[in-house]
N, C-alpha and C positions, 0 to 999 in steps of 0.2 A: 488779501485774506479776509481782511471785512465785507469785501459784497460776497465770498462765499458763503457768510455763517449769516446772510439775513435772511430771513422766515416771513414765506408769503403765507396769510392764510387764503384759500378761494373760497370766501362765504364772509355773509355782514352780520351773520349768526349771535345777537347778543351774548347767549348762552354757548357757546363755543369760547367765545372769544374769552368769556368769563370761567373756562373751565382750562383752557390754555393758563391763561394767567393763575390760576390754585396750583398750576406746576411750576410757579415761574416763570412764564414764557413769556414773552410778549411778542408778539407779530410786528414786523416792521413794517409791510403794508396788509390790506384788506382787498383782495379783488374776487369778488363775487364772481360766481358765475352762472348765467342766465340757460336754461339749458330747458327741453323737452324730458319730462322727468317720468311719461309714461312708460308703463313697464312692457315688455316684449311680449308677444305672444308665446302663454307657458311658462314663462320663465320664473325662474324660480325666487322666493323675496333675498335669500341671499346671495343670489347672483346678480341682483338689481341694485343691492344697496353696493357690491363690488364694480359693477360695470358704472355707476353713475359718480360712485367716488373718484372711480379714475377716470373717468370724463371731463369733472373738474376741475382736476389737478392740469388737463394736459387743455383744456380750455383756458386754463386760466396761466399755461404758461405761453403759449402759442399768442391772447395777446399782449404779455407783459417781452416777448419778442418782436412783435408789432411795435410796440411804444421804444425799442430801444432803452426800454428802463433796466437799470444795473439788476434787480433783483430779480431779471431772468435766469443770472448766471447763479441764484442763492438755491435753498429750499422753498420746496413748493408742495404746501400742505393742502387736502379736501378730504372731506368727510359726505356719509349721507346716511340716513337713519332711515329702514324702513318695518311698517310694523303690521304683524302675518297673525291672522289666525289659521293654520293650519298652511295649506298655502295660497290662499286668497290674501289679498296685499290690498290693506286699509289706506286709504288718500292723505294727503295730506291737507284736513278740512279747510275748507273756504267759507263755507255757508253752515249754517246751524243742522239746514238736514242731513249735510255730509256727519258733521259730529253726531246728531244724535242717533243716527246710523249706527258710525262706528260706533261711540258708547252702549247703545243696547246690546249688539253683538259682543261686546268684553265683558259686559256685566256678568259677572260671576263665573266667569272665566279666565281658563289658562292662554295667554296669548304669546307670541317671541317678537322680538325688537333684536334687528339686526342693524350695526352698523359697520360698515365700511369706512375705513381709512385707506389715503393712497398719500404716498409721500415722494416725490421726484427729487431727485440729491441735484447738487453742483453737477453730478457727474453726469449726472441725463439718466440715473439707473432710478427704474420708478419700482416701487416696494409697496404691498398691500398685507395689511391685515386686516381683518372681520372680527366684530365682537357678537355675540350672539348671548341674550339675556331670557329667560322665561319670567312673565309678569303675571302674575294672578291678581286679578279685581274682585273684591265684595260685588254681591248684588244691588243694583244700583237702583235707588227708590225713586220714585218718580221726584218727589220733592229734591232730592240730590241732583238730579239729572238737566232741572229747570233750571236750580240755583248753582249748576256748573255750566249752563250755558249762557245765563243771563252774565255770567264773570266775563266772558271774552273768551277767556284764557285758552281755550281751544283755537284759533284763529290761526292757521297754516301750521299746526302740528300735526305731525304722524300721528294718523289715529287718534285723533282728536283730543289727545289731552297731553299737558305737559306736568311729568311725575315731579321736579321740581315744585314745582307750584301747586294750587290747590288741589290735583289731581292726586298728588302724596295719600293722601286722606283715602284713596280707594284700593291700594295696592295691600294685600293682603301675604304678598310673599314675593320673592323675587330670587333667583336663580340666576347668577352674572354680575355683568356688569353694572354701577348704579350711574356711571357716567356715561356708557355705551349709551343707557336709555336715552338721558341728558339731552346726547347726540355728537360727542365725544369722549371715545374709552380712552381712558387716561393712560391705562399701562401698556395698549398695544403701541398709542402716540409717541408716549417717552421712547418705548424701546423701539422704535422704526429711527426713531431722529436720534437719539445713543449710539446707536449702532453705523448710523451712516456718520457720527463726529460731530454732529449737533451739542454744544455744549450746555445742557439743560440745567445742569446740576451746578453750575458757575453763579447762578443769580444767588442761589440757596447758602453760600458761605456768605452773604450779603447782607443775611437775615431777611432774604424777602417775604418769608411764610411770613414772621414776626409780629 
């Protein structure tokens, strides 16, 4: 019964991992998954962030089957955030001129941030939800633009900024989820792993919010 209730996350996601744990949760392992994250020709940003979640989930069960580790037979959680102006699909920046790319293009626009969740039970039944959020940014002044790249803080974000962090400062409205952005929605999470017997809500008579 205990290696059925243990919780893989597929991602080393600081920010995941830290939005897991706001519900309680804790992941009993981390297996990232290394994957080809370009999008399909055409294809749609929310069909990318659903096909690439469940890539990971079943990547990252396939080698925790390889390793004969107990926690093939648990939960196996993946996520993946991708973020659309219209349906053009922003990178997830590497280099300053990917972000200040992206950045100009949101500047003063309506953008959506789609996340995928994929969750595989004990049972091998794999279950998906999508979070889909509209984000609108102020116009972004050049002196903003400098002093949000000189931060970092853009470095392998979708669309090159992380609304957590200093990138908060730019969002002028939002429409969704504020964890979906994040790059996990908390209420699709809960109620995938609820629903399949995951006991989320056990940690919470603990006092773990506390």
């Amino acid at each position: 019964m205990s290696v059925s209730r243990k919780l893989v996350l597929a991602s080393a996601s600081p920010r995941r991992i830290a939005l897991l744990q706001q519900a309680g949760i804790e992941p009993d392992r981390l297996y990232p998954a290394d994957m080809d994250e370009t999008p399909l020709r055409a294809e749609h940003p929310r069909s990318l962030a659903k096909r690439l979640s469940r890539a990971k989930a079943e990547a990252a069960l396939e080698g925790l089957r390889k390793e004969g580790a107990d926690e093939a037979g648990g939960f196996i959680l993946a996520a993946d955030t991708v973020v659309a102006v219209g349906r053009r699909i922003l990178p997830k920046a590497e280099t300053a001129d990917e972000a200040v790319n992206c950045l100009r293009l949101l500047s003063g626009r309506t953008h959506r941030v789609y996340t995928g969740v994929c969750l595989i039970t004990p049972a091998g039944k794999l279950r998906q939800r999508l979070s889909e959020t509209r984000v609108r940014f102020k116009r972004l002044s050049r002196e903003e633009l400098d002093a949000y790249l000189a931060s970092g803080e853009w470095r392998g974000k979708a669309g090159g900024y992380a609304v957590q962090g200093l990138a908060g400062a730019f969002v002028v409205k939002m429409v969704g989820s504020y964890t979906g952005v994040v790059g996990l929605p908390l209420y699709e999470t809960v109620g995938l792993l609820t629903s399949d017997g995951f006991k989320v809500h056990s940690a919470w008579r603990s006092g773990v919010g506390g």
